[in-house]
C-alpha positions in Angstrom: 18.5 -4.1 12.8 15.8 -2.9 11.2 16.1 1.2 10.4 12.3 2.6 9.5 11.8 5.2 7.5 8.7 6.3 9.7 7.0 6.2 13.1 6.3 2.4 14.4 2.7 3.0 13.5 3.9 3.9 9.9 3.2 1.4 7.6 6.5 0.7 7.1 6.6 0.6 10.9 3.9 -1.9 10.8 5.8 -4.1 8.1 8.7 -4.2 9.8 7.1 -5.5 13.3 5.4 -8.0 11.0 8.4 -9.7 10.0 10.3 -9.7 13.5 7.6 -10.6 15.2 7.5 -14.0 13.2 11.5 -14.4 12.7 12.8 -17.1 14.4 14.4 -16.5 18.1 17.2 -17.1 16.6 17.5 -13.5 15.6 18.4 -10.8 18.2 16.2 -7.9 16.6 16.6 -4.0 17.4 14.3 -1.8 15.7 15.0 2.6 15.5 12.0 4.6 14.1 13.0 7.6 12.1 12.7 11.2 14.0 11.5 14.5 13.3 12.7 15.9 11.6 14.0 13.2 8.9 17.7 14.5 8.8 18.4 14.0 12.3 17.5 10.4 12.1 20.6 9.9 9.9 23.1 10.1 12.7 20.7 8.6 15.2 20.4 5.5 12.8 24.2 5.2 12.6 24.8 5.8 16.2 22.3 2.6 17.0 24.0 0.8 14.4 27.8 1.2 15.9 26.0 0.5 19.3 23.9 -2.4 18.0 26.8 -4.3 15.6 24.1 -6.2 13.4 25.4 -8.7 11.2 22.6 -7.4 8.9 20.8 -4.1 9.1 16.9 -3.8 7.1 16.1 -0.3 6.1 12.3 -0.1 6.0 11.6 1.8 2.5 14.2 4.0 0.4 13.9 7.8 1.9 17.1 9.5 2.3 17.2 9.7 5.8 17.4 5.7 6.2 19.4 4.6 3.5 21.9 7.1 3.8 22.7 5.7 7.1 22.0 2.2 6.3 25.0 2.6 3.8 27.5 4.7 6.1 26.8 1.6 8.6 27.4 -0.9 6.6 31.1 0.2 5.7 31.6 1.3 9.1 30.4 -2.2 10.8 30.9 -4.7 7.6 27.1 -5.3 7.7 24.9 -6.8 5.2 22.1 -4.3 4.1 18.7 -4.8 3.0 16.8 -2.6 1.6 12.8 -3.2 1.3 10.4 -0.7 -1.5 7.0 -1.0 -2.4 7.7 1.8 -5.1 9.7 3.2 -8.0 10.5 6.3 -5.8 11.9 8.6 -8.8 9.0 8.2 -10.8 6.5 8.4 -8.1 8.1 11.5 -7.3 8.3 13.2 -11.0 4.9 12.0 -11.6 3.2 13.3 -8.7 4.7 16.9 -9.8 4.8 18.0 -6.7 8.8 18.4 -5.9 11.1 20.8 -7.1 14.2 19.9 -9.9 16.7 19.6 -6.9 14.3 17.6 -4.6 13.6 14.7 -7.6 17.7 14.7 -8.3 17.9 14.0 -4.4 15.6 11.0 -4.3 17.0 9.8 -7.6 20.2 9.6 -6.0 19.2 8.0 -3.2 17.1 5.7 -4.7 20.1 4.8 -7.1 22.9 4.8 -3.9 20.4 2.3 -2.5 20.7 -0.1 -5.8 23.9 0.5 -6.0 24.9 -0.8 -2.3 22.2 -3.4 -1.1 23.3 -6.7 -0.7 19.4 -7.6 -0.9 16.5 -6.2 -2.6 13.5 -6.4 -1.4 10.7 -5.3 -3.1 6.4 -5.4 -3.0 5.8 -6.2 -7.0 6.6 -9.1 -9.4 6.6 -6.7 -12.1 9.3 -4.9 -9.8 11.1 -7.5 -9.6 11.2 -8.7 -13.1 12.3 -5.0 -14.0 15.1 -4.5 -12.1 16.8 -7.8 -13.2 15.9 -6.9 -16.8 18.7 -3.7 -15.6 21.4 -6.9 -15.0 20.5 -6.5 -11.1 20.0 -9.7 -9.4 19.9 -9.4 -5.9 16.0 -9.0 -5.8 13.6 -11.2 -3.6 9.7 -10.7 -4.0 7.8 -9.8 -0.9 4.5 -8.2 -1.6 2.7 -6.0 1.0 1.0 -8.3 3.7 -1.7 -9.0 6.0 -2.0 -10.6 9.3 -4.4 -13.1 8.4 -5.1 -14.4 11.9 -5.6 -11.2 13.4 -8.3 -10.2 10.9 -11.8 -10.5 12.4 -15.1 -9.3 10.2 -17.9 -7.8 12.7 -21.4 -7.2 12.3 -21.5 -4.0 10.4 -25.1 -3.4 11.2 -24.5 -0.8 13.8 -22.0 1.1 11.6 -23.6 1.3 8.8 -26.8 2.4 10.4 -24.9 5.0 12.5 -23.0 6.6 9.0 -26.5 6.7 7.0 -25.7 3.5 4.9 -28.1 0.9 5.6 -30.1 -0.6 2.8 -27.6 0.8 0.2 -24.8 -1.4 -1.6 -21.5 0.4 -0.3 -19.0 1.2 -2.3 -15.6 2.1 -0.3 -11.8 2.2 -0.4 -9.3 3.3 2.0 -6.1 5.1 1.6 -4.3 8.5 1.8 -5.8 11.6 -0.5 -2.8 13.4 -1.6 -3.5 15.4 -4.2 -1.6 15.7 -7.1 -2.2 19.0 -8.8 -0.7 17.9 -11.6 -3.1 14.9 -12.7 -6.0 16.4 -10.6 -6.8 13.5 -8.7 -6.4 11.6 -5.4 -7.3 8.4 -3.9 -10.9 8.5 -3.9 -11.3 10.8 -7.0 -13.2 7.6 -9.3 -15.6 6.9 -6.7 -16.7 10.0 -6.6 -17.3 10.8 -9.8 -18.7 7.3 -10.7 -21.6 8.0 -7.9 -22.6 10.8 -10.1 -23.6 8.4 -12.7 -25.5 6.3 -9.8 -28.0 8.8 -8.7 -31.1 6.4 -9.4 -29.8 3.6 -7.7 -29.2 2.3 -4.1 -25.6 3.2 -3.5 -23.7 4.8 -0.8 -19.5 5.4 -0.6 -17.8 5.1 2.7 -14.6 6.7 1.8 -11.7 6.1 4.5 -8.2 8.5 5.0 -7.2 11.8 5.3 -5.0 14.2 3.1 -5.7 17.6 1.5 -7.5 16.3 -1.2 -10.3 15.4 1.1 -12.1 18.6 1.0 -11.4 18.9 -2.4 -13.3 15.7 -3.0 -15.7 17.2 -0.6 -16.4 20.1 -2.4 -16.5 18.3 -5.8 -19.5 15.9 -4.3 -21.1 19.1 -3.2 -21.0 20.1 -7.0 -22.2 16.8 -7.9 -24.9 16.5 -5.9 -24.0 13.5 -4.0 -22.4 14.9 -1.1 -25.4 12.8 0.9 -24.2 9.8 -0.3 -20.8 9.6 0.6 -19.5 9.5 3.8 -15.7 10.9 4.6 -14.7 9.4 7.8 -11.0 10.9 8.0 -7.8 9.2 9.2 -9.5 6.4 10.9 -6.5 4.1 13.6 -5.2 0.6 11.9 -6.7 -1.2 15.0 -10.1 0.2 14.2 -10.6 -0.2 10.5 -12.5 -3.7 11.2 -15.3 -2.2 11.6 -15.3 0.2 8.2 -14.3 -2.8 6.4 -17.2 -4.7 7.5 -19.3 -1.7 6.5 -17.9 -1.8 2.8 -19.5 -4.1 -0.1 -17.1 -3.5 -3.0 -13.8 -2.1 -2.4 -12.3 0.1 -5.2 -8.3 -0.4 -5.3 -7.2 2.2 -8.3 -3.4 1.9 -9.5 -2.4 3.6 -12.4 -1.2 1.8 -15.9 2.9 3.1 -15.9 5.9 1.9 -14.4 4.3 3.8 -10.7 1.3 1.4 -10.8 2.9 -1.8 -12.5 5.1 -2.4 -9.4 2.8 -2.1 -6.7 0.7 -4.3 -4.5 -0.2 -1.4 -2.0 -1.4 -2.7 1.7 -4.5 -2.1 1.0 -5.0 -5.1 -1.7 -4.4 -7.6 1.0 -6.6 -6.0 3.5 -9.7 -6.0 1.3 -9.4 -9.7 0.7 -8.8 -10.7 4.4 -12.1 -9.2 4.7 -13.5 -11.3 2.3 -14.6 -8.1 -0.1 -14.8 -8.3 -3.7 -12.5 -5.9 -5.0 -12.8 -3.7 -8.2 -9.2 -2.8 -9.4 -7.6 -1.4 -12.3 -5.8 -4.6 -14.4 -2.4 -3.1 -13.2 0.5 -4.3 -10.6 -0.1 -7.5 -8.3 -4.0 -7.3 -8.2 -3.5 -8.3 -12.3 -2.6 -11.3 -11.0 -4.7 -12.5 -8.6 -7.8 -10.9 -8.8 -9.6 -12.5 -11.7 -11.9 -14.8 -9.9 -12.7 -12.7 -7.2 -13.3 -9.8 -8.2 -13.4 -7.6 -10.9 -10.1 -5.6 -13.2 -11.2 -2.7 -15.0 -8.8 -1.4 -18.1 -7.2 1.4 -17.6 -5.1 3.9 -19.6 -2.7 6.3 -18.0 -1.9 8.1 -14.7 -5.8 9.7 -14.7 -8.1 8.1 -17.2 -11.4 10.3 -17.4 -13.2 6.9 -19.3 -12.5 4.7 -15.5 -15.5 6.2 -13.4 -18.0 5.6 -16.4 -16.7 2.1 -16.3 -16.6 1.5 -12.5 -20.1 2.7 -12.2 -21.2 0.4 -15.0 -19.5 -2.2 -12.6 -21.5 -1.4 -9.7 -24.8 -1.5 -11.5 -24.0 -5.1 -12.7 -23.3 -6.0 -8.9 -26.8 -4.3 -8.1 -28.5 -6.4 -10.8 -26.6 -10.0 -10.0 -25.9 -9.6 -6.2 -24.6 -13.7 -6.2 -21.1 -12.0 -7.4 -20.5 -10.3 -3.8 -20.3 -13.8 -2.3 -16.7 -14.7 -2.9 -15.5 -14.2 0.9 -14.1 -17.5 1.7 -12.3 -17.5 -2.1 -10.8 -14.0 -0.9 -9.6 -15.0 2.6 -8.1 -18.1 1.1 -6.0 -16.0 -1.9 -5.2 -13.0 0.7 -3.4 -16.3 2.8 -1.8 -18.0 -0.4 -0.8 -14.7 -1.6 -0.1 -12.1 1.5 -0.2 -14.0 4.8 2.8 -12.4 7.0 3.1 -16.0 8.2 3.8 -17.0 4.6 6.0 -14.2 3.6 8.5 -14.1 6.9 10.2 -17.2 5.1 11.3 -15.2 1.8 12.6 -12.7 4.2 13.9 -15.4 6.4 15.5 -16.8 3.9 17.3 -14.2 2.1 18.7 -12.9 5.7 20.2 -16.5 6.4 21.9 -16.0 2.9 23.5 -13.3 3.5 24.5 -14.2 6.8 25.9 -17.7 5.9 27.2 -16.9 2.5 
């Protein structure tokens, strides 16, 4: 039974129907999406649960309103429980500096309660992994954020890219949610923006995907730049329909920071740019450290904001401009987005560590 902690377009949603889809039939699966708002979902969840009787039940990322029922169910029904995070949710949370003393104790605890009683951890980053058993817990598998390799399909981006004004320009572009932390003064999106203030005599164009509040902020600081005409904010654009902005994109920019937040992650959006075949510019943090290197390009980085990155991404950009021949890695990015992050590939871990639990 898998409990999400979101809607079933949610990417967690979206993970979750990823793996069940490609789970053997012999699995009876039963999926319940979280409600609005979160807290009702609690008894929901555990009402589904009693009804349900799994032998294990998967709670989709560790909010309080999943894994508090995902633990009341287990020792009401004598489940297994999973519990599957892409993040350090603590210090996410105290680093973004956005919640208040009693908010960070509650996801501290929850995050801890959800340690503390899964009989499997899943998590999205070796370097998670490898931290948490370093702690004496050993009940971790490795399953990165994936991609449905197979349902990937590059179009001509001809028509897009005349329609959004970028034609005849190399494209830089990244896709993801701009929250804006007031704290660090930055959101997704923040480097490329600033870096195409350094690029002013040069044929370059960002096609920057999402929504969030710190879109207008970006907005406005493009305006004060004097680049607002070269960057193109599309807004919250549907899963389904991101082929076609993909296509569009030349370089995609995938920025992590360098502390315990950024070491564990993959982030979905990894996988996607290299089913697309795009060479990716990351920071050398979290999973794209390790498989990256001949396909792109890592950048250092120091910190949650370094104010050196954009100065070196737009350096980065000008080399592309100059030796073009180093865009040309599509095939070599497909084929490490299907060793790496195929769904196909990483059902079995998941598979697996079900079955053990099960038959143990």
């Amino acid at each position: 039974m898998f409990l999400v902690n979101g809607s079933e377009s949610s990417a967690a949603g979206v993970r979750a129907k990823m793996f069940a889809d490609r789970l053997s039939s012999a699995w009876d699966i039963h999926f319940i999406y979280r409600p609005t708002p979160k807290w009702k979902g609690i008894l929901s969840f555990i009402q589904s649960a009693l009804r349900f009787r799994p032998d294990i039940i998967y709670v989709m990322d560790t909010a309080y309103t999943g894994v508090l029922a995902g633990c009341i169910a287990k020792k009401l029904t004598g489940c297994k429980l999973i519990t599957d995070t892409g993040d350090v949710a603590y210090e996410l949370a105290k680093s973004s500096g956005t919640y208040s003393k009693q908010q960070l104790a509650l996801i501290n605890w929850t995050e801890q309660i959800a340690i503390e009683n899964s009989d499997c951890l899943v998590v999205r980053g070796s370097y998670h992994k490898s931290w948490l058993e370093k702690q004496g817990i050993d009940n971790v598998v490795f399953v990165p954020d994936g991609v449905d390799i197979n349902a990937v399909k590059p179009v001509d981006a001809t028509a897009i890219k005349t329609k959004l004004g970028l034609d005849n320009h190399l494209v830089v572009g990244m896709v993801g949610t701009m929250f804006w932390s007031k704290k660090h003064q930055m959101c997704y999106g923040w480097d490329i923006v600033e870096a195409l203030a350094s690029l002013k005599d040069v044929p370059v164009k960002a096609l920057l995907v999402g929504d969030g509040d710190g879109r207008t902020i970006l907005e406005n600081r493009a305006q004060q730049l004097g680049i607002a005409n070269r960057i193109v904010f599309t807004g919250r654009i549907p899963y389904d329909n991101l082929d076609r902005y993909l296509s569009a994109m030349d370089v995609c920019v995938s920025t992590q920071s360098n502390d315990l937040v950024g070491m564990v992650r993959t982030t979905g959006k990894l996988p996607l740019y290299l089913a697309y075949g795009k060479y990716v510019v990351a920071t050398d943090v979290g999973e794209a450290k390790k498989v990256l290197p001949d396909v792109g390009c890592l950048l250092p980085y120091t910190g949650v904001r370094d104010d050196s990155h954009p100065s070196r991404l737009a350096t980065q950009v000008r080399k592309l401009l100059d030796q073009p021949k180093l865009l040309q890695i599509a095939e070599e990015a497909r084929q490490i987005a299907r060793d790496n992050f195929d769904y196909q590939m990483l059902v079995r871990r998941v598979e697996k560590a079900c079955q053990a639990l099960v038959f143990k």
